[in-house]
C-alpha positions as CSV (number, residue, x, y, z in Angstrom):
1,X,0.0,0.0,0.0
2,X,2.8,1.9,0.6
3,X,4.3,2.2,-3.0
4,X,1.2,2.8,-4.3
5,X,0.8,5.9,-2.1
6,X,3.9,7.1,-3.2
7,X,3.0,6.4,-7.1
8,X,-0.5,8.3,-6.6
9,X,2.0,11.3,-4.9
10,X,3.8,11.2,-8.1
11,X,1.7,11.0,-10.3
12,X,-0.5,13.8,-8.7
13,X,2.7,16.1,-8.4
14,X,2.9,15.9,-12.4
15,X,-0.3,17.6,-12.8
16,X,1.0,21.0,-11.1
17,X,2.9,22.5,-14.1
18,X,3.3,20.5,-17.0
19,X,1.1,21.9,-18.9
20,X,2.6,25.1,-18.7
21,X,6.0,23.9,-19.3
22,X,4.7,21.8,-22.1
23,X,3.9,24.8,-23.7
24,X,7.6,26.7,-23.5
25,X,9.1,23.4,-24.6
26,X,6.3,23.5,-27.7
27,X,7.0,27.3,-28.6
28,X,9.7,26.4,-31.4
29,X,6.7,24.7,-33.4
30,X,4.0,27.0,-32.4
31,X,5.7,30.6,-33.4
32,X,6.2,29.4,-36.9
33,X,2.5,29.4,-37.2
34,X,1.0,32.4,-34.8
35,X,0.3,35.4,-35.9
36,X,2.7,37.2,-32.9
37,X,6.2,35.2,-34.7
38,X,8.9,35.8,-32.4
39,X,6.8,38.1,-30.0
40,X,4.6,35.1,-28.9
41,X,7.0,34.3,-25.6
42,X,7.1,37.9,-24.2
43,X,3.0,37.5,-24.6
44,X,3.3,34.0,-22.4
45,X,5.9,35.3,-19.6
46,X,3.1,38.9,-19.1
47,X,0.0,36.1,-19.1
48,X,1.5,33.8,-16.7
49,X,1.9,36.4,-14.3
50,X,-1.3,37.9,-15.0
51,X,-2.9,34.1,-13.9
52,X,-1.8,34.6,-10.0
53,X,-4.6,36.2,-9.5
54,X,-5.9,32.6,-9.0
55,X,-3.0,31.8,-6.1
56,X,-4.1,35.1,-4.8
57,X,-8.0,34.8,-4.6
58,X,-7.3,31.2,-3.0
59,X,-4.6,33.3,-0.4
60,X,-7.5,35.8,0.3
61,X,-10.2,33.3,0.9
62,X,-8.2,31.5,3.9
63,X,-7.0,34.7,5.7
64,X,-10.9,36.1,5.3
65,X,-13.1,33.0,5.7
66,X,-10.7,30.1,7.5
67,X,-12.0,26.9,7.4
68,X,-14.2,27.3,4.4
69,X,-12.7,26.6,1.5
70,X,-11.8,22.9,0.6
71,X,-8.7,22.4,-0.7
72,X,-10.3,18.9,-2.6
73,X,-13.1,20.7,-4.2
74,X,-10.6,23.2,-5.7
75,X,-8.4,20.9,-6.7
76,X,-10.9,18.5,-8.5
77,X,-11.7,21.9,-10.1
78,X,-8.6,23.5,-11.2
79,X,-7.8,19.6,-12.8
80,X,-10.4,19.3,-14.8
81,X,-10.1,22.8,-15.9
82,X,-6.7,21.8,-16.5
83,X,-7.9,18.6,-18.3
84,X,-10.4,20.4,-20.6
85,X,-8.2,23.6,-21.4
86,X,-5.5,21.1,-22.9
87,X,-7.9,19.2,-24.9
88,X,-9.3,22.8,-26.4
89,X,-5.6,24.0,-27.0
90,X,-5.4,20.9,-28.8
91,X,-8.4,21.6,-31.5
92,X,-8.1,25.6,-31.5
93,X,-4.4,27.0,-30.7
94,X,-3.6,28.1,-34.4
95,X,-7.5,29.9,-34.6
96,X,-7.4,33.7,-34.5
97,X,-8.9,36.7,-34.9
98,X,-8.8,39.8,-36.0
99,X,-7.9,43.0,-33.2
100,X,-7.6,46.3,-33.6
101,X,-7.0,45.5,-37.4
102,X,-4.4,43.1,-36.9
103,X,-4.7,38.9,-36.5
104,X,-4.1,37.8,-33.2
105,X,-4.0,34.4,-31.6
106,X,-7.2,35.3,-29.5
107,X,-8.2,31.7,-28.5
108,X,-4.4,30.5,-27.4
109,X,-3.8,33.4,-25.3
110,X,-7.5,32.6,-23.5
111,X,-6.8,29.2,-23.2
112,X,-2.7,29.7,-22.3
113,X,-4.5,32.1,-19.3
114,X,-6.9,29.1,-17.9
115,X,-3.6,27.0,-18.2
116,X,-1.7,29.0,-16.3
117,X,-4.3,30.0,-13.9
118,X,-4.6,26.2,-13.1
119,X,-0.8,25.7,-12.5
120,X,-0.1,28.7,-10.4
121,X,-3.2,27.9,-8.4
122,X,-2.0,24.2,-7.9
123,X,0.9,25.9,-5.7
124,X,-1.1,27.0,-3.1
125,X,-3.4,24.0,-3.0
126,X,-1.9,20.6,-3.9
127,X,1.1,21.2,-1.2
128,X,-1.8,21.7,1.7
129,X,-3.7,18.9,0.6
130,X,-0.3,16.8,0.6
131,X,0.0,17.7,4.6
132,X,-2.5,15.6,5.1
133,X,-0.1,12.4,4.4
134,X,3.0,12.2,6.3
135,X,6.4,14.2,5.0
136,X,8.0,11.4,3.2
137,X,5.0,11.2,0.3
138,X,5.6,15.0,0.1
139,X,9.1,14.5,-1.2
140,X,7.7,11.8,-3.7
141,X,5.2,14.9,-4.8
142,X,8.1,17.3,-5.2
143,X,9.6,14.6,-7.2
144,X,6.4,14.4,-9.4
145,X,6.7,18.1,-9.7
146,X,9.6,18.0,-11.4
147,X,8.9,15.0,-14.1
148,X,6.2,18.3,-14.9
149,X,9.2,19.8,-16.6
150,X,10.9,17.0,-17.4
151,X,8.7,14.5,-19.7
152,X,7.6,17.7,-21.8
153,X,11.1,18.6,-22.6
154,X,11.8,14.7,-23.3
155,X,8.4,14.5,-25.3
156,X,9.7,17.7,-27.4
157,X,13.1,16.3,-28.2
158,X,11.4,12.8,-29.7
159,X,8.6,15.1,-31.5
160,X,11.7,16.7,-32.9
161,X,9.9,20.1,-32.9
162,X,10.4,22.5,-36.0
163,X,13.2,21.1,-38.0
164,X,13.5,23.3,-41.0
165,X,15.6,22.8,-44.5
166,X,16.7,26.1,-46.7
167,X,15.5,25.8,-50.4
168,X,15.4,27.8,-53.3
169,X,12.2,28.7,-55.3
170,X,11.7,30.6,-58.4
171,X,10.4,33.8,-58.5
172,X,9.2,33.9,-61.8
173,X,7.6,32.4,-65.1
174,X,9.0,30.1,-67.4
175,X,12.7,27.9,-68.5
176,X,14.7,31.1,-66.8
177,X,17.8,30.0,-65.4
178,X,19.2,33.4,-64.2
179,X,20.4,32.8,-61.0
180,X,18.6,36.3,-59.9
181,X,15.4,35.0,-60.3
182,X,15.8,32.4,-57.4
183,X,15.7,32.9,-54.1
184,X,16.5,30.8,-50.8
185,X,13.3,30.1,-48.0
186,X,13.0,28.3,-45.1
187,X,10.6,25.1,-45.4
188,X,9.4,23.3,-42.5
189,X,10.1,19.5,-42.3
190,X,6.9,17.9,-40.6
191,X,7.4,17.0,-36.9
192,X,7.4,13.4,-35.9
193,X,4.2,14.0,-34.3
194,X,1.8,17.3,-34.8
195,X,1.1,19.7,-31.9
196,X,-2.5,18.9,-31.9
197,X,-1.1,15.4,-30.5
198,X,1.6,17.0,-28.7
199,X,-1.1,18.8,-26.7
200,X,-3.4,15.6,-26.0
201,X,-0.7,13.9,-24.3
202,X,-0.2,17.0,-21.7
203,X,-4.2,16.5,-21.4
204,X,-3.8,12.8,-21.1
205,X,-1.0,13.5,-18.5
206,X,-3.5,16.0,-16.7
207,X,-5.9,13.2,-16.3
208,X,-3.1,10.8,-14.9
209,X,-3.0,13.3,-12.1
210,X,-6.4,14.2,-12.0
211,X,-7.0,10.4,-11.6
212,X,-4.4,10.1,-8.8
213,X,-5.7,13.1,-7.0
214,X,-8.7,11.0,-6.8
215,X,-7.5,7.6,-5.7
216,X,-5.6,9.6,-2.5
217,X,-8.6,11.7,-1.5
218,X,-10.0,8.6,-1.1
219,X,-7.5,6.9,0.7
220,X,-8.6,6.0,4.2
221,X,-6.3,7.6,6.9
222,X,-6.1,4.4,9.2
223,X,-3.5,1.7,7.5
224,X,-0.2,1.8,8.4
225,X,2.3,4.8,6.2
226,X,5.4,4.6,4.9
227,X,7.9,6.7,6.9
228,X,11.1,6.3,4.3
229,X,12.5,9.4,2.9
230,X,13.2,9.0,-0.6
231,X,15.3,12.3,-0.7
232,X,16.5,14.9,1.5
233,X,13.3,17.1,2.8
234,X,14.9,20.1,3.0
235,X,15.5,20.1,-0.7
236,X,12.2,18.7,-1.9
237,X,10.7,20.9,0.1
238,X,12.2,23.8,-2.4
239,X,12.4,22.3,-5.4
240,X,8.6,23.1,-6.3
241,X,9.9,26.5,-6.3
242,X,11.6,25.7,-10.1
243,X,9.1,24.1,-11.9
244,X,8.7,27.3,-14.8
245,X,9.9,26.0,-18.2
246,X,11.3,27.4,-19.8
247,X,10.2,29.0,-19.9
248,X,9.2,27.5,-16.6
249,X,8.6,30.3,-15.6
250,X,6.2,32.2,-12.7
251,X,4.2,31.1,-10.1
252,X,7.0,30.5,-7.8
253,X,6.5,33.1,-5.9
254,X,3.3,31.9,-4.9
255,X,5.0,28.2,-3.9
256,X,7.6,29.9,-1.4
257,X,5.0,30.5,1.4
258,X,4.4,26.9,0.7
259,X,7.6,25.7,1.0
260,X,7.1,26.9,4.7
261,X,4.4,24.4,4.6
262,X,6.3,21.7,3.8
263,X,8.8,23.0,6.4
264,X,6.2,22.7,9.2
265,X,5.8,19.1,8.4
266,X,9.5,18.6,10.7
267,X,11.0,20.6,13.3
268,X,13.0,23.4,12.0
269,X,17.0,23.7,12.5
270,X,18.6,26.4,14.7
271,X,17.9,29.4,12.7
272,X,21.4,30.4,11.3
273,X,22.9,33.7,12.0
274,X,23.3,36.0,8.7
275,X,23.6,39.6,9.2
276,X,21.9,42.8,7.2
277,X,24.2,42.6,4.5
278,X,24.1,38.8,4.1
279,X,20.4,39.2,4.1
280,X,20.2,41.2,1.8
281,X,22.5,40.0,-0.4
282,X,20.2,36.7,-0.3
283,X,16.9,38.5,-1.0
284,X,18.9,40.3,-3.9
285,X,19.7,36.9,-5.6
286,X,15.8,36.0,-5.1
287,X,14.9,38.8,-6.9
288,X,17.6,38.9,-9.8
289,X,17.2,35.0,-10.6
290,X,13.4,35.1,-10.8
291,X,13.9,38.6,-12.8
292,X,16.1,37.0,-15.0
293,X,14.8,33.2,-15.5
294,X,10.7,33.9,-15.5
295,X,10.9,37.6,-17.0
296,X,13.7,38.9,-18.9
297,X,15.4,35.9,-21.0
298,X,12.4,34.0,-21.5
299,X,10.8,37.0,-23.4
300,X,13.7,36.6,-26.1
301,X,14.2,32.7,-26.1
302,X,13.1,33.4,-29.9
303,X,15.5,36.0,-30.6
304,X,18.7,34.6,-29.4
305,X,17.9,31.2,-30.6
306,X,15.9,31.0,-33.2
307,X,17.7,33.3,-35.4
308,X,20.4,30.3,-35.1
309,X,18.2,28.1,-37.1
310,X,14.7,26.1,-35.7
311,X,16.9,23.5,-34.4
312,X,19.2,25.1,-32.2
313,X,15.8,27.1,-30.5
314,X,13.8,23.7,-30.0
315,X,17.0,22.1,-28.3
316,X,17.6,25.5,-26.2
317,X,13.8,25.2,-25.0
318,X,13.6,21.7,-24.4
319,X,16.8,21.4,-23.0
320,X,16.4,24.2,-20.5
321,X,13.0,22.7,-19.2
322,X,14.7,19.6,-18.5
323,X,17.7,21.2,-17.3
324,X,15.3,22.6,-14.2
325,X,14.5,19.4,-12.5
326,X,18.2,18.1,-13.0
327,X,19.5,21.1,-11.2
328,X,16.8,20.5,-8.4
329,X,17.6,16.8,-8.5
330,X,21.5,17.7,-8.5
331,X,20.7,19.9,-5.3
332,X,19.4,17.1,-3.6
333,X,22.8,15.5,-3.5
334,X,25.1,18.3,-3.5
335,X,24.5,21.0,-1.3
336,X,26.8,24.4,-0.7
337,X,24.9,27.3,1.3
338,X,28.2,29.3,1.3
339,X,26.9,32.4,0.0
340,X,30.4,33.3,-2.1
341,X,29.9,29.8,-3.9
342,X,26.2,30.9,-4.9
343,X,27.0,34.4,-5.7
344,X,29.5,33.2,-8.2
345,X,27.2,30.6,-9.2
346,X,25.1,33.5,-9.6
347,X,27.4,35.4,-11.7
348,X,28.1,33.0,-13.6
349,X,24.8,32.1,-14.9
350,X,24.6,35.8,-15.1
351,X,26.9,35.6,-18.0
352,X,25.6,32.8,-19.9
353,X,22.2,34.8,-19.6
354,X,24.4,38.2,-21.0
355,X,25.4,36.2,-24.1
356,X,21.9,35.1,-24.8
357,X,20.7,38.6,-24.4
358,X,23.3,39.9,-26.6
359,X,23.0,37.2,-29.1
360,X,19.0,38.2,-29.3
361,X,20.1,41.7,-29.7
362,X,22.0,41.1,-32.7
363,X,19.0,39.0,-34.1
364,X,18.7,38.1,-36.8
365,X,22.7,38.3,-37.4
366,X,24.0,37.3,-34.0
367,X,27.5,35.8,-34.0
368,X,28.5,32.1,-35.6
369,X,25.2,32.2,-37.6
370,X,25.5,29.1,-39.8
371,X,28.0,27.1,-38.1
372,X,27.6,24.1,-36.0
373,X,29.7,25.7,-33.4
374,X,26.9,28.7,-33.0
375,X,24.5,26.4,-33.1
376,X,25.8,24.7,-29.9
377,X,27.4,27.3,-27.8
378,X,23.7,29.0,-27.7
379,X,22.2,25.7,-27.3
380,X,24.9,25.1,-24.3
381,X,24.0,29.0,-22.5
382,X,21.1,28.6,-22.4
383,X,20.9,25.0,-20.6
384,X,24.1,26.4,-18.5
385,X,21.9,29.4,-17.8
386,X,18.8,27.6,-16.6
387,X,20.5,24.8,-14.5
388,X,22.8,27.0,-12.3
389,X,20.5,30.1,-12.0
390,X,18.2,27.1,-10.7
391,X,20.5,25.2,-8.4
392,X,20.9,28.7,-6.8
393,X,17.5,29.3,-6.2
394,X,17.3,25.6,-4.8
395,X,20.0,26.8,-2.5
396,X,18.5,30.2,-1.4
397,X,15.4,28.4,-0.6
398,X,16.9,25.9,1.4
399,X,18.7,28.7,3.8
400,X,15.5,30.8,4.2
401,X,13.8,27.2,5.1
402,X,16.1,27.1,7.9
403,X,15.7,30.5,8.9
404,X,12.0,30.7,10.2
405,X,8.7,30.8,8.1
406,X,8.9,34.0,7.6
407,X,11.8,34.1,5.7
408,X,10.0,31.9,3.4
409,X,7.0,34.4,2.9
410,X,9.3,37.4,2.0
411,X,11.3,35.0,-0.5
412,X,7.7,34.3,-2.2
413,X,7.2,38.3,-2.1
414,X,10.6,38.8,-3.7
415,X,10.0,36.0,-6.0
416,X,7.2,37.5,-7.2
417,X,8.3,40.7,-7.4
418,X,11.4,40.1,-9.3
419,X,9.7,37.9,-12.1
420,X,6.7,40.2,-12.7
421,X,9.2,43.3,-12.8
422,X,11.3,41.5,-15.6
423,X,8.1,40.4,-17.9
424,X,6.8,43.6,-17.2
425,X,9.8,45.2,-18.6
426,X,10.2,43.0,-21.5
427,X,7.3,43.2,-22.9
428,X,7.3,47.1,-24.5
429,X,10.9,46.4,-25.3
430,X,10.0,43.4,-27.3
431,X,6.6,44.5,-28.9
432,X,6.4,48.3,-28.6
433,X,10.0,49.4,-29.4
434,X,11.7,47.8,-32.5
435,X,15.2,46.3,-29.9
436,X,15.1,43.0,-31.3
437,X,14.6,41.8,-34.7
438,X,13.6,38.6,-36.7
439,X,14.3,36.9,-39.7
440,X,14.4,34.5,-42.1
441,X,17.1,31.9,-40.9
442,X,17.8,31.0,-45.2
443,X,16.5,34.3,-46.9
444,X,18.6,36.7,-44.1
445,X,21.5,38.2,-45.7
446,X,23.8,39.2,-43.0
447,X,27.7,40.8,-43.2
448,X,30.8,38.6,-43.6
């Protein structure tokens, strides 16, 4: 009974945010049909944030009228939402309409919202249901949690999103074989499997949780529980904190309160002694790594990779959604709270997100175009970028769980705060004032 549990825990933990990150790791395909191009993922990272009004009206409703929401009803809710938004994405993602005299992709944005309403919202109700069962299934849940980032990205790289092949085509009538009147264009090889299936699996793996939410609510509370850890608590307890493809991004300031939840679940260590400086040296690396990973280089993803070729941006977004759990999972094992080691750590994925920055600034002629060697040093940022930038926010979390509770709320506030600031601020750069550009990856003409 035991190992069952922990499979239901699992299995209920992948619900929380895969379909969110299925969608990051699905842009490569997705922009080459939208209306929005290489705009669509500052639109995601500004919708995202806009759906934490769910976490928030849940947040409201316990400090205002305790006791009377039930965190199954919600649940059962926000999963079949989950199960039924997927299922719509997977019939009307590429329908638009026309606003303010331009076509936009009216029905993927509505449906992207519901999405991400739903996985936000699962941060501050799955966790609370889970203290119900003793701390060892929670781990199992976190683990869960982070297969939500993992099997998209894995499903992405066997769909083999987007490849694309230059060819030329002639431009006019007749036998003419002036070499003038052809003229190179990118043509999209056919995916292994199409994004209408693509999206049916994520609802299909929504209804695997769904399913296993429903086999543990009705799990009686009397037999005997396992009490095994299957990894260290005090970094399960922060992983949830990473699941935002891509990307993962936003929500997690909502989970950090949470992850004083999970904290409750054991007695605390001896609160450890930083000072004001070291404090706020912590708080700043809250704030700059959310900034950075859920706001500011998400927004480009497009520019700095795709302008590479359609290869080199589905392997940089699938990749980097995998990349998350690994660094969680690596965490588990390795742990360094010395605050010099993470502020280089910091620094460090600072610079592999400066390059991709850079490199979507000097879309569509960034640096190595058309060499293998481009082509895998972006690839290579940008899964360096995500995996230490979230290693170090594993790490942060884990100090402020051993500080006191209420280090954990401000590290949700600052969480918040830094990832809406950097959408926020992405989003006129990247659709109001012309900073970045796209292009054709064959037709392009860029300087030797």
């Amino acid at each position: 009974m035991a190992l069952l549990v922990h499979l239901l825990a699992c299995a209920f933990g992948l619900g929380s945010w895969v379909a969110v990150n299925g969608l990051w790791v699905e842009l490569p395909l997705v922009v080459n049909t939208l209306p929005e191009g290489w705009d669509l993922p500052s639109y995601l990272t500004v919708i995202v944030q806009l759906a934490n009004v769910g976490p928030l009206l849940v947040t409201l409703m316990h400090r205002l009228r305790p006791g009377r929401l039930k965190e199954p009803v919600v649940i059962y809710c926000i999963l079949s939402i989950g199960v039924l938004s997927c299922v719509l994405l997977a019939f009307f993602w590429d329908k638009t309409t026309v606003v303010a005299g331009a076509r936009r992709s009216t029905a993927f944005f509505v449906i992207t919202f519901f999405l991400s309403l739903v996985d936000c919202t699962s941060s501050v109700t799955f966790l609370p249901f889970m203290m119900q069962l003793p701390a060892n299934y929670i781990t199992t849940y976190f683990i869960g949690e982070g297969l939500s980032g993992f099997i998209p990205g894995v499903v992405a790289l066997a769909q083999s999103v987007g490849v694309a092949k230059c060819v030329n085509s002639s431009q006019g009538a007749g036998n003419h074989t002036d070499g003038g009147l052809w003229s190179p264009h990118t043509e999209y090889l056919p995916p292994n499997f199409s994004t209408q299936v693509f999206f049916v699996l994520l609802a299909a793996m929504m209804c695997v949780s769904l399913a296993a939410f429903a086999a543990l609510n009705r799990l009686p509370r009397t037999f005997d529980l396992s009490t095994e850890n299957l990894v260290p608590d005090a970094v399960a307890s922060v992983c949830s904190g990473l699941e935002n493809p891509g990307a993962e991004t936003a929500g997690e300031g909502v989970k950090c309160p949470e992850e004083g939840a999970a904290a409750r679940s054991e007695p605390l260590s001896a609160s450890p002694k930083h000072s004001v400086y070291q404090l706020t040296f912590i708080y700043f690396m809250v704030v700059w790594v959310n900034c950075a990973t859920n706001g500011v280089l998400p927004s480009v993803q497009t520019y700095s990779s795709k302008s590479y070729g359609n290869l080199a941006y589905h392997l940089s977004a699938a990749l980097a959604s995998v990349a998350n759990p690994v660094a969680c999972t690596i965490a588990m094992f390795f742990q360094n709270r010395s605050l010099v080691f993470l502020g280089v750590m910091t620094a460090l994925g600072t610079g592999f997100g400066s390059y991709n920055m850079a490199m979507a600034a000097m879309s569509p002629c960034p640096l190595l175009q058309g060499s293998v060697v481009g082509e895998m040093i972006i690839v290579l940022s940008w899964l360096f970028f995500t995996g230490t930038l979230s290693y170090v926010k594993v790490m942060v979390g884990v100090i402020l769980r051993d500080r006191s509770h209420s280090a954990l709320v401000w590290c949700g506030a600052a969480a918040q705060v830094g990832s809406l600031v950097g959408s926020l601020a992405m989003f006129p750069l990247v659709n109001v004032y012309p900073l970045f550009k796209s292009g054709d990856f064959c037709s392009t003409r860029c300087p030797s």
